[in-house]
C-alpha positions as CSV (number, residue, x, y, z in Angstrom):
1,X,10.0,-18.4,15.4
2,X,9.1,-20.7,13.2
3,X,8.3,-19.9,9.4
4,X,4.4,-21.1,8.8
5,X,5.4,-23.7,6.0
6,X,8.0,-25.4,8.4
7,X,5.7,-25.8,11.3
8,X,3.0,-27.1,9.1
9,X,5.2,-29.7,7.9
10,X,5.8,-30.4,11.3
11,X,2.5,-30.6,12.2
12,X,2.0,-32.7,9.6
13,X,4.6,-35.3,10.3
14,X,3.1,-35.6,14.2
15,X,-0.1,-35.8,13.1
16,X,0.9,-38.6,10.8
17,X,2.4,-40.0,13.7
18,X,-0.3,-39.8,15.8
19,X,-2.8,-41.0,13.2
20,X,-0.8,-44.4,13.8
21,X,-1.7,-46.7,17.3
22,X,0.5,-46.7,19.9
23,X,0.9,-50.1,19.7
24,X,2.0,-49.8,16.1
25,X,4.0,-47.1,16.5
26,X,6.4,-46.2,19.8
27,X,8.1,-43.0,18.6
28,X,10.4,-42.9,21.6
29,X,11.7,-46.7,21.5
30,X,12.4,-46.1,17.7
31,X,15.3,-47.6,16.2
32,X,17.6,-45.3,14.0
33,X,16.6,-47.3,11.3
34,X,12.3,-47.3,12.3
35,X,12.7,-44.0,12.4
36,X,14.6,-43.1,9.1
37,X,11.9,-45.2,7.4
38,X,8.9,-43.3,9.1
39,X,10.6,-40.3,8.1
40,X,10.6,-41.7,4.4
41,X,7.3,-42.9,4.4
42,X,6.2,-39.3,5.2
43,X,8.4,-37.7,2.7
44,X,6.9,-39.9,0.1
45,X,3.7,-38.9,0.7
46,X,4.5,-35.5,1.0
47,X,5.4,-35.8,-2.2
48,X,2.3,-37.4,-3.8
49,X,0.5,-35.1,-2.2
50,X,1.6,-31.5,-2.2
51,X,-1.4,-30.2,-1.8
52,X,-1.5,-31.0,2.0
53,X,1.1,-28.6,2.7
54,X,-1.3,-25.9,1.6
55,X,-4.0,-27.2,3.3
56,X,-2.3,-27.2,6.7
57,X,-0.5,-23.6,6.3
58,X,-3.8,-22.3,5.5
59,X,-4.9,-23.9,8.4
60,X,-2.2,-22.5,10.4
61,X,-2.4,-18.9,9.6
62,X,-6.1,-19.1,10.1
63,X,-5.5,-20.0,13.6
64,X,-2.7,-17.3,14.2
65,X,-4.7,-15.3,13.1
66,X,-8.0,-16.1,15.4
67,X,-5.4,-16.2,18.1
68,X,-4.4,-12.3,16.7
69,X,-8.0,-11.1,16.9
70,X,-8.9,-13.1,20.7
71,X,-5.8,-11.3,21.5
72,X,-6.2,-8.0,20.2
73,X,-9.5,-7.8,21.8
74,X,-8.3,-8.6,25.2
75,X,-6.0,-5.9,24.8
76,X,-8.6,-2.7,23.0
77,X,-11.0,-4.1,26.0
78,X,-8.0,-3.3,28.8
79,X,-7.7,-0.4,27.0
80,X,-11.1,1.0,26.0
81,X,-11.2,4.5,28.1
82,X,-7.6,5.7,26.8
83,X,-8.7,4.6,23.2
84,X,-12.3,5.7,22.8
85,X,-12.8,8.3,25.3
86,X,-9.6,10.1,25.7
87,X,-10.3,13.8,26.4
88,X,-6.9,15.0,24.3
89,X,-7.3,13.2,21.1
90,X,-9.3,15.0,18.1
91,X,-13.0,13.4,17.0
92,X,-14.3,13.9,13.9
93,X,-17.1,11.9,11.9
94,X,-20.1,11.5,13.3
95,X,-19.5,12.1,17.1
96,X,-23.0,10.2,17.6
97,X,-21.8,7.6,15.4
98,X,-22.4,3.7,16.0
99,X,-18.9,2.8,14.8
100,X,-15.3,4.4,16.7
101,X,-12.1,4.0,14.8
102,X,-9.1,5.4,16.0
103,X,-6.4,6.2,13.7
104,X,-2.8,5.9,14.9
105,X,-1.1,8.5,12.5
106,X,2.4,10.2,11.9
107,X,2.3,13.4,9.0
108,X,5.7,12.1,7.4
109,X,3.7,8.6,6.9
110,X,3.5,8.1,3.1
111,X,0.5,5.8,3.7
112,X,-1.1,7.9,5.9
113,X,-1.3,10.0,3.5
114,X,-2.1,8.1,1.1
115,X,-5.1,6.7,3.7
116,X,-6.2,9.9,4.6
117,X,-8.5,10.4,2.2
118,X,-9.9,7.5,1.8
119,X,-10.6,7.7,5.2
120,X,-12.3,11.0,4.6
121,X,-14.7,9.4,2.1
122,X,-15.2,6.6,4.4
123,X,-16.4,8.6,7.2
124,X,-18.8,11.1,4.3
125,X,-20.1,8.1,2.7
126,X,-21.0,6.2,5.9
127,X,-22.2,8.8,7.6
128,X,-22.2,6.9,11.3
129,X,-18.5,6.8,11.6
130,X,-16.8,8.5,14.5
131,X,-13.2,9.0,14.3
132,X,-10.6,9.0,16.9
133,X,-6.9,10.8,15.9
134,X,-3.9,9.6,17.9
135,X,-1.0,11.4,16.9
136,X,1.9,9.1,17.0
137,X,5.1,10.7,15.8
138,X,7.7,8.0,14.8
139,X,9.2,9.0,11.5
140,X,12.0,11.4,13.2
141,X,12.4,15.2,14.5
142,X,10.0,16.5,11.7
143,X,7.2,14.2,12.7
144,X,7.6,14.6,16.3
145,X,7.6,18.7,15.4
146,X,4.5,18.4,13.1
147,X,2.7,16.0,16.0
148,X,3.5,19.0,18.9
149,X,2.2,21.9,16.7
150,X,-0.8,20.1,15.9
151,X,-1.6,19.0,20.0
152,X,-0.7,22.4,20.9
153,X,-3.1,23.7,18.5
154,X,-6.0,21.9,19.9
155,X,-5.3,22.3,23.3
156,X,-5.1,26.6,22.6
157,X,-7.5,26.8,19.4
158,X,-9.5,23.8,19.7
159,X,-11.5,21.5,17.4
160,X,-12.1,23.4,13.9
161,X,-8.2,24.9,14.5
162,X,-7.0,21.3,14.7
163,X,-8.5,19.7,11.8
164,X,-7.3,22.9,9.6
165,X,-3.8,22.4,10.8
166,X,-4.3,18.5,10.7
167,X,-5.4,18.2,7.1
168,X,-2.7,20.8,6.0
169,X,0.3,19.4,7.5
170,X,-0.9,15.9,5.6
171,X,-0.7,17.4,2.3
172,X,2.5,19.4,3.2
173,X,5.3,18.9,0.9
174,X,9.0,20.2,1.4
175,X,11.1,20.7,4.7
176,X,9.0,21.3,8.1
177,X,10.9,23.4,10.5
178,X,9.3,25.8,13.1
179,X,9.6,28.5,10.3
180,X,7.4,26.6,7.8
181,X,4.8,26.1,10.4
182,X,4.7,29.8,11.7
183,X,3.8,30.5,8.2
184,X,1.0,27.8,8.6
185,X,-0.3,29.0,11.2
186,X,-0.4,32.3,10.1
187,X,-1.9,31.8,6.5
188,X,-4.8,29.8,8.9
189,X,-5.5,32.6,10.8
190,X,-4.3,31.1,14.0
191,X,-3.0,32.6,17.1
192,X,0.8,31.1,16.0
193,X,3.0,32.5,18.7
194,X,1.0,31.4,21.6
195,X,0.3,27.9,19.6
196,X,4.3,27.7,19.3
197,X,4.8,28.6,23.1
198,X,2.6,25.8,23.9
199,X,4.4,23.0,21.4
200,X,7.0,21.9,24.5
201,X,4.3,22.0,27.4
202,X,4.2,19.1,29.8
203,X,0.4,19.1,28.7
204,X,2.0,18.3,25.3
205,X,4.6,15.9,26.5
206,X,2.0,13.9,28.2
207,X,-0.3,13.5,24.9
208,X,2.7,12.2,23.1
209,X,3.8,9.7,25.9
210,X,0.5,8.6,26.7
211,X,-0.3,7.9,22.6
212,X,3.2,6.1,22.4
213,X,2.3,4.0,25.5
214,X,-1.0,3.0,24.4
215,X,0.4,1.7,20.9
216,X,2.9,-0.1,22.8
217,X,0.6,-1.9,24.8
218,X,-1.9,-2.8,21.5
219,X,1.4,-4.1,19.6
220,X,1.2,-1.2,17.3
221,X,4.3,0.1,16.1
222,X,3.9,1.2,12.5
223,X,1.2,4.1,10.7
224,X,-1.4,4.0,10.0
225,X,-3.0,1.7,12.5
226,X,-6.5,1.6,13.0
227,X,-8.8,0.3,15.7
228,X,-11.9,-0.7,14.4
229,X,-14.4,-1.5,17.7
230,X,-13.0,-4.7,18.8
231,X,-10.6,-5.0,15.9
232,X,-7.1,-3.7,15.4
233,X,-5.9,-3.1,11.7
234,X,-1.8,-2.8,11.6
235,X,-1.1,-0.9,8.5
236,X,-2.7,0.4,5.8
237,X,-6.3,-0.9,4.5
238,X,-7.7,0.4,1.2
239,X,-11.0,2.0,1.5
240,X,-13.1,-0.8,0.1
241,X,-11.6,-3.0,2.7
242,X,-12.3,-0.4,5.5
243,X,-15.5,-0.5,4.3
244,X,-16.6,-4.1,4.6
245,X,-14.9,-4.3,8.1
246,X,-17.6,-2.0,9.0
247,X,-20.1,-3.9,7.5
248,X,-18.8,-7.0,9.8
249,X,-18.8,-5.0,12.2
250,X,-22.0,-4.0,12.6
251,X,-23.4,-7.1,11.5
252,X,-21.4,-8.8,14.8
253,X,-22.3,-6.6,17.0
C-alpha cells in the first residue's frame, strides 16, 4: 500500500499531466528524453511550491477517510441486529436513550481502562446514552478468563451482578486466576460456584465467538472500539471527543 505522501505526489504529477492537452503532451509516445524533462519540470515546481504536497495529502486522507465512514456504515447497517439488539450483551445508560454505542472491550486493555470512566461520565452527563458491552477478549488467557466469568455471570445473576463484576474486574490489579475471581465473586455476594460451572458453557462459547465474529466483520481488531450509531471509532477517544461525536450525531440524524 502506498504511504499517503507518495501517492499524493503521484497524484500530483498525473494531474500535472493531465492538466496539459493531449495534443501537447502524448505521455505514451514520450521520448526518454520528453519524459526526463517533464519529470524535471514537475520536480522543479515541486520544489517552489511545497506547499502543494500538503494540500493534496490532506486531500487524500480526507477522502480515505469518507471512503472509511461510507464503508463503515455499510458494514454497522449489515450488522445492526447482532450490534444493537443482541439479547447476550449487557446495556447500561439510558436503555430509552436516543444514542446506542457499543463498546468493544477486553479487562487487560490499559485504555479500556483508562476509557472506562470517562465513558461513565459520558453516559451520567448525557443522560440519553444507551450503552452496549461486547466483551472481546484478545489480550491472552487472563482476558479470555475475566471475559467468561463476567458472561457467565450475566447469563446466572443477571444485569446488577454483571455490571458489579464488570466494573470490578476493570479496576482489578495483580494476577487473575480462577482463585482471585472466586474471591470476587464471593466478596460480591454472588452465587460463585454455580457462576464458575457456567464459565465453559457452550452458551458461553457462543457469546465469545459470536462477539469475535462480529468485530471481524466491522474491521475491529483492537480495544476499545466503539460504535457510535452509524459510526465506528477504532481505539481510544477521550471524553470530550466522545462527546462532540454525539453532538454530530444527533445533529445528523
Amino acid at each position: 500500500m502506498k504511504r499517503p505522501l507518495a501517492t499524493a505526489l503521484a497524484a500530483l504529477a498525473t494531474t500535472a499531466a493531465l492538466a496539459v492537452p493531449a495534443q501537447a503532451l502524448d505521455l505514451a509516445g514520450m521520448t526518454d528524453a520528453e519524459r526526463q524533462a517533464f519529470r524535471t519540470e514537475v520536480r522543479a515546481y515541486l520544489l517552489e511550491n511545497p506547499e502543494v504536497i500538503m494540500e493534496a495529502v490532506a486531500v487524500l486522507e480526507r477522502r480515505q477517510a469518507e471512503a472509511q465512514a461510507q464503508g463503515d456504515t455499510a458494514l454497522i447497517a449489515a450488522n445492526e441486529a447482532a450490534l444493537f439488539d443482541d439479547q447476550n450483551s449487557w446495556v447500561g445508560g439510558n436503555p430509552e436513550g436516543d444514542i446506542t454505542l457499543v463498546e468493544f472491550m477486553d479487562y487487560r486493555c490499559g485504555y479500556c481502562r483508562r476509557a472506562a470512566p470517562e465513558v461513565a461520565e459520558l453516559l451520567e452527563s448525557d443522560g440519553n446514552i444507551r450503552l452496549v458491552v461486547k466483551e472481546f477478549p484478545i489480550l491472552g488467557e487472563d482476558s479470555v478468563l475475566s471475559s467468561r466469568f463476567a458472561i457467565a455471570t450475566l447469563q446466572h445473576s443477571g444485569a446488577n451482578a454483571y455490571e458489579a463484576v464488570h466494573d470490578a474486574l476493570m479496576a482489578f490489579s495483580g494476577e487473575l486466576d480462577e482463585g482471585a475471581l472466586r474471591r470476587l465473586g464471593d466478596t460480591l455476594g454472588l452465587d460463585t460456584e454455580a457462576i464458575m460451572a457456567q464459565m465453559d458453557s457452550d452458551e458461553v462459547n457462543q457469546v465469545i465467538a459470536e462477539n469475535h465474529r462480529l468485530a471481524r466483520d466491522l474491521g475491529i481488531s483492537g480495544t476499545p472500539s466503539f460504535v457510535m450509531e452509524d459510526r465506528v471509532l477504532r481505539g481510544y477517544l477521550p471524553l470530550e471527543a466522545m462527546e462532540e461525536l454525539a453532538e454530530q450525531v444527533r445533529a445528523d440524524g
